[in-house]
N, C-alpha and C positions, 0 to 999 in steps of 0.2 A: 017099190024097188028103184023104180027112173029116179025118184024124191031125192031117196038116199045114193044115187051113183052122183048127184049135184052135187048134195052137202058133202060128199067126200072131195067131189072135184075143188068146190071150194073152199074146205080147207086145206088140202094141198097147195093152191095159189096163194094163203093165205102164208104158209108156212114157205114159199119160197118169198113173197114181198118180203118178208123179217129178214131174210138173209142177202134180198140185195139192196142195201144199206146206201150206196153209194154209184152212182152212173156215169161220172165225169170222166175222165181221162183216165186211159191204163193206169196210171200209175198212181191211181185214185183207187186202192183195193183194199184200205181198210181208212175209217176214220175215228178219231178221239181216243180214250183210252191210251195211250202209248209202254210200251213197254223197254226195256232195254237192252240194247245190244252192242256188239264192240263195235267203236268208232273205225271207220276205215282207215289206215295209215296211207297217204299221198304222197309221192316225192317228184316231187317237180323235175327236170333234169333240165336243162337250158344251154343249148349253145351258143356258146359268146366269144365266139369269134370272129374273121373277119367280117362276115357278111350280116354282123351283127351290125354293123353301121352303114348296111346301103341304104341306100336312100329308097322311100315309096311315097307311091300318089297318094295312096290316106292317112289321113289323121282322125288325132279322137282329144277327150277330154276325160278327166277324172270324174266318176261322181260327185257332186258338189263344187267342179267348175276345178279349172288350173290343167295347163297342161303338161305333158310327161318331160323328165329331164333331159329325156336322151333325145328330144325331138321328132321330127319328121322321121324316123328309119325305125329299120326292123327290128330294134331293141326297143325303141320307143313306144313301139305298135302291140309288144308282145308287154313291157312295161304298164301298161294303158290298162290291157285286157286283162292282166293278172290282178291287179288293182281294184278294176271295178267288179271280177267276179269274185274276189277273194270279201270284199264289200256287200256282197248279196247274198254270200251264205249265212245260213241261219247260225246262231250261236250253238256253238261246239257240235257242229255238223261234221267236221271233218276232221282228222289229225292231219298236218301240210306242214312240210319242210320244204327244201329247195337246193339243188346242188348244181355246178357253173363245171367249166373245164378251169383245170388247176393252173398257176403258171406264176411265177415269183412276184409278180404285181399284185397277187390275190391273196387276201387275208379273208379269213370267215367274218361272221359278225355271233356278238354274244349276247344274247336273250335275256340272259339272269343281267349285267351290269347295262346292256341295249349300248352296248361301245363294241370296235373292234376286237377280235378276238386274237390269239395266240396262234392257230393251227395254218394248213395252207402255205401254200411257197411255193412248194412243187412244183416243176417242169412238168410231171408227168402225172396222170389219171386227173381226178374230180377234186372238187372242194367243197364239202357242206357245208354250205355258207349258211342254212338256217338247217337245223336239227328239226326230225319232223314233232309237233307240237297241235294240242287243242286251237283250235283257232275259236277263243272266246275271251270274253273279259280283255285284261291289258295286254293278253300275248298279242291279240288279233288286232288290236290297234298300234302296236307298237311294231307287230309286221305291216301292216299298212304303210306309215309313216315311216320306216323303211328303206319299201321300195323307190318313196317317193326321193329318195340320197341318192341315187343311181346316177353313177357317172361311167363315159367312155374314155375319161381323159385320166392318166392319172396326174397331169402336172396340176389338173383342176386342184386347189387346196380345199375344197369343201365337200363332200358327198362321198360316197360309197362306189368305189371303183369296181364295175361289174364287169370287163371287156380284157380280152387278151386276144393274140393274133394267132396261134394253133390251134387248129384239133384233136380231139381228144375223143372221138364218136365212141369207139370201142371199149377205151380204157376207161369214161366216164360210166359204162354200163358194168362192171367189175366193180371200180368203185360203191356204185347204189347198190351191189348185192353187197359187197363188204360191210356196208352201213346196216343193212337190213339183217345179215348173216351176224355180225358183233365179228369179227375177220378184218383183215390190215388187207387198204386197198393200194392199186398201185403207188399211188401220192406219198405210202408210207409211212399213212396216218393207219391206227389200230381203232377202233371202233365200239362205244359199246352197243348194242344192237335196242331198238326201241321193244318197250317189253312186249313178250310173247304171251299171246293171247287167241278169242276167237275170231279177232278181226283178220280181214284182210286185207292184205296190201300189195299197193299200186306203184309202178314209174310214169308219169306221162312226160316224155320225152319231145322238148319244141325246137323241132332242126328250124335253120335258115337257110334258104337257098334264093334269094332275090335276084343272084345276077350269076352268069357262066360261070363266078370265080367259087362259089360256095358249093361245097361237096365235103364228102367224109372223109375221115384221116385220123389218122395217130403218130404220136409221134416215135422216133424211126427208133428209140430206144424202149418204149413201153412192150413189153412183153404179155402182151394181150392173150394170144396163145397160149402162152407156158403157162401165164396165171389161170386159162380156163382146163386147160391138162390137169394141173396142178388141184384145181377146185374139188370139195370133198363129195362124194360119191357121183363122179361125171364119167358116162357112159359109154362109149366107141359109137355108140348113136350118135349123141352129141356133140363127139368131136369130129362130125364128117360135115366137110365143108358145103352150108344152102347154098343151092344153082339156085341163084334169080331170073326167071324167064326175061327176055326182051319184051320190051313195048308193053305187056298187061303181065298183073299177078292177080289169076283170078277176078274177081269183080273190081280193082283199083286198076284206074287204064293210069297211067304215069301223064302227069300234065305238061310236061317240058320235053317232050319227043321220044323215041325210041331209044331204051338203053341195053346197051351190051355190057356181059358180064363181066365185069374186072377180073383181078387177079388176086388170090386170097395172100395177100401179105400183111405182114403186122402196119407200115403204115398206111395201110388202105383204108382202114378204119371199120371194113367189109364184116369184122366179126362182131360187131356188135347184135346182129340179130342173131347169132350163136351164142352168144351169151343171154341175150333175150329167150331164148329158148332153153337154155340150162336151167335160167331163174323160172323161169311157168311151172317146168317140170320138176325142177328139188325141193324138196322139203324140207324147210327153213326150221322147223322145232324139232321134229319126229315124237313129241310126247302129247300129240293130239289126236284124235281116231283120222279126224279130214286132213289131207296134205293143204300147206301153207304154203304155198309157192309164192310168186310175185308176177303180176300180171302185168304186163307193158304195152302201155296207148299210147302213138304216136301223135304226132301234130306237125304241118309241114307248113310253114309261110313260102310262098312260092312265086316267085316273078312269072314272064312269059316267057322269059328266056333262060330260065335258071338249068341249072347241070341235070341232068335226070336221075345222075350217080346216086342224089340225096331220096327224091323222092322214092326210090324205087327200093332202098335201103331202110328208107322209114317204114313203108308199106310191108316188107320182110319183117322187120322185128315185129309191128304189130302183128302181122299174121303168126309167126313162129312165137311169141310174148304172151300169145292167147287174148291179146287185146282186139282194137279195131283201130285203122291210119286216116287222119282229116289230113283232105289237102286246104287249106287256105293262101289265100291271098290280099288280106287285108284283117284291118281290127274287127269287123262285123260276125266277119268268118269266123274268126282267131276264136274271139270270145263264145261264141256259140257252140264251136268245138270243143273248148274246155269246160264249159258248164254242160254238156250232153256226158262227157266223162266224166265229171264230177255226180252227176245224176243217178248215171248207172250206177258208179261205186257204194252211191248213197244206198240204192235202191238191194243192193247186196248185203249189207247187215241190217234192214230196215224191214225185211218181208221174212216171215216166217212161213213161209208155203210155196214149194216149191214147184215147178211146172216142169212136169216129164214126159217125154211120150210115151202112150201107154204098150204093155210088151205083147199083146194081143188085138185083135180086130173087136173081141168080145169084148173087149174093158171097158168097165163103168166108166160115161164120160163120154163117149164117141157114138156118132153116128153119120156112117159114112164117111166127109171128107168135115164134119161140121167135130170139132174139139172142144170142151166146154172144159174149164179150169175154176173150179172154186177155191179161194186166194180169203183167208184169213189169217188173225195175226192175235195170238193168246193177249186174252186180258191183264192188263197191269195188275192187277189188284187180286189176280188167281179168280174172278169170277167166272163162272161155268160160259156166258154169253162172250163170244165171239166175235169183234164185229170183221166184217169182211163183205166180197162181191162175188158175182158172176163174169166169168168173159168168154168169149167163142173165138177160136180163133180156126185153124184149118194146117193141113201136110203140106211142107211146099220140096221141091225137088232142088238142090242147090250144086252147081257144077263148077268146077273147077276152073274150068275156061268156058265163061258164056256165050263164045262166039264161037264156039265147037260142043256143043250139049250135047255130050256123049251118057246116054244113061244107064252104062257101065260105070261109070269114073262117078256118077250123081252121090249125093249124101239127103237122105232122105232128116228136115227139116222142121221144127214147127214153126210157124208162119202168119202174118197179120195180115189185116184186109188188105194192104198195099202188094202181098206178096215177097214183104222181106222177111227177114229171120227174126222172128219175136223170143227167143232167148237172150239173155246179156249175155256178152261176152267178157264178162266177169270169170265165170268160170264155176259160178254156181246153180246154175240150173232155173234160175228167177228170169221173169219177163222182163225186159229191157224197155228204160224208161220211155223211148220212142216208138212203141210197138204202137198198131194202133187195130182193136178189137171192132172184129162187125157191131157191137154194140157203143161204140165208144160215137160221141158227139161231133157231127160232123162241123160243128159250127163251135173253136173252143171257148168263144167267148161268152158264149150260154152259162 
């Protein structure tokens, strides 16, 4: 009897080695085999205005040497970092466009002839200046090559004039649902919308605030408001104006001091995380079982001194956009920020297994405060084997304001060894690229 309680133990162990396939890093839970899924659509959003050209302490270099046009500043910095991670993603990893604040100096550029385009002029909202596209083959080298035209000047007579002096914070986030909806954004430009499909789709929005002068705004004639009134199925929820707490929202402390809540007027630029949060919440096809929404990750380059207006505005929309807000303050930041986004989005049409927490204390999978998530991803080729992994992760308790954990106000969490929230904030229920599992290799160079 003992003989055979072995040989069952061991083949039990036998049959859990088979299925963990793979040990490396979270976001190591299946390997080979690949299957297919909808490419993520990205839309870049970029503020190019004035504090588009302050000056910073860091520099960088292109991949393969040469440095950015726009120089030493915050367009340069952010020029640099688009470059070299748009350069590291894998071929047709990602669908990426890219949209600027509109202003009669700005012309789009055109893909199919790689010459100026027609569209664009506007005083008012955004300019898609690249349409979002495969980044593979000649698209993605012809976007590279590009960024590298980028000019501040327009007297310059050579490169691609990316820099105007308003903002456009608000109007620019209407415009990317315009694009995304197939809807005429304020600019006046009509839209057709990239195809509707399983994929999902992204804004990551990269404010500037380097110096006092840089903060959000629109301009005093965009009708920011009326256009989200006006927007098709938007709610008496959605048009009540977010209170941004002072000094902290939630876990993001604001890095440039204490901010007080402005005043919700159309040029304040204030309702772009209203609109960040119309777009998380509507459903962009309706002829899909899952809502489509549009998820919005910020990105803030940030001096010592900058206006806290911006940060604390970007950190809204991410929170209300259902995304998550990096503050940075140089290229090292910048770039790391945007490839952890890039990451998770991947990581959202890449995993077929989703991570839930269970609706009972009895559920398969749990013991006690220890969570085990088995993470496979169907065979290319329809064969019955699977490959996939194990992870452990654990409840973590997530408050509202961490320096008042009241566990009234708590949102009960699933959570990695560090204690953070191991969900992406994609919006689909998959582990996020930077979780990191009691199982996971404490050393990743292994």
């Amino acid at each position: 009897m003992k003989t055979s309680r072995i040989f069952g133990f061991c083949l039990m162990l036998s049959a859990l080695a088979a299925s963990l396939l793979t040990q490396a890093a979270d976001i190591d839970i299946y390997s080979d085999n690949s299957g297919t899924a909808g490419v993520p659509n990205v839309l870049l959003v970029l503020d190019n205005a004035a504090s588009f050209s302050a000056s910073v302490p860091t520099s960088c270099e292109y991949v393969g040497g040469g440095s950015p046009s726009l120089g030493q500043t915050a367009g340069g910095i952010e020029q640099c970092a688009i470059y070299n991670v748009v350069s590291s993603l894998p071929e047709g990893a990602v669908n990426l466009g890219l949209m600027v604040y509109s202003a009669s100096n700005i012309q789009d550029w055109n893909p199919s002839t790689n010459s100026l385009g027609t569209n664009c002029g506007s005083a008012e909202g955004g300019c898609l200046v690249q349409p979002v596209a495969l980044m593979s083959g000649d698209r993605k080298k012809n976007f590279l090559a590009w960024i590298k035209t980028w000019k501040a000047n327009n007297s310059d007579k050579d490169g691609f004039n990316i820099k105007v002096n308003g903002q456009s914070t608000g109007a620019v986030m209407q415009e990317a649902w315009a694009y995304y909806a197939g809807k005429t954004g304020l600019s006046g430009r009509t839209y057709t919308a990239p195809p509707a499909g399983c994929q999902k789709n992204f804004v990551i929005f990269l404010g500037n605030a380097y110096g006092p002068a840089g903060g959000p705004g629109d301009g005093a004639s965009a009708n920011v408001l009326g256009a989200l009134t006006a927007a098709p199925g938007v709610t008496a929820a959605q048009l009540e104006n977010i209170v941004i707490p002072s000094g902290k929202y939630g876990t993001s402390a604001f890095s440039c001091g204490s901010y007080s809540m402005g005043n919700h007027t159309v040029p304040s630029g204030l309702y772009a995380d209203e609109w960040a949060r119309y777009m998380y919440q509507t459903d962009l096809y309706g002829a899909f079982d899952d809502k489509q929404g549009i998820t919005t990750y910020t990105v803030g380059l940030l001096g010592s001194d900058c206006k806290p207006d911006y940060p604390a505005l970007l950190t809204s929309m991410a929170k209300n956009g259902g995304g998550k807000y990096f503050g940075t303050s140089g290229y090292e930041e910048i770039s790391t920020a945007i490839l952890k986004i890039l990451n998770e989005v991947q990581a959202v049409n890449s995993v077929f297994s989703s991570a839930s927490l269970p609706v009972s204390v009895n559920a398969q999978g749990t013991y006690l405060n220890q969570i085990f998530l088995g993470m496979f991803r169907p065979d290319g080729s329809a064969s019955p084997r699977w490959l996939g992994n194990l992870k452990q992760y654990k409840f973590i308790l997530e408050y509202p304001d961490p320096s008042n954990p009241d566990p009234n106000k708590a949102t009960l969490k699933l959570g990695d060894s560090n204690g953070d929230p191991a969900i992406s904030a994609a919006g689909t229920g998959f582990i996020t690229s930077t979780a990191v599992s009691y199982w996971t290799k404490k050393d990743t160079a292994v």
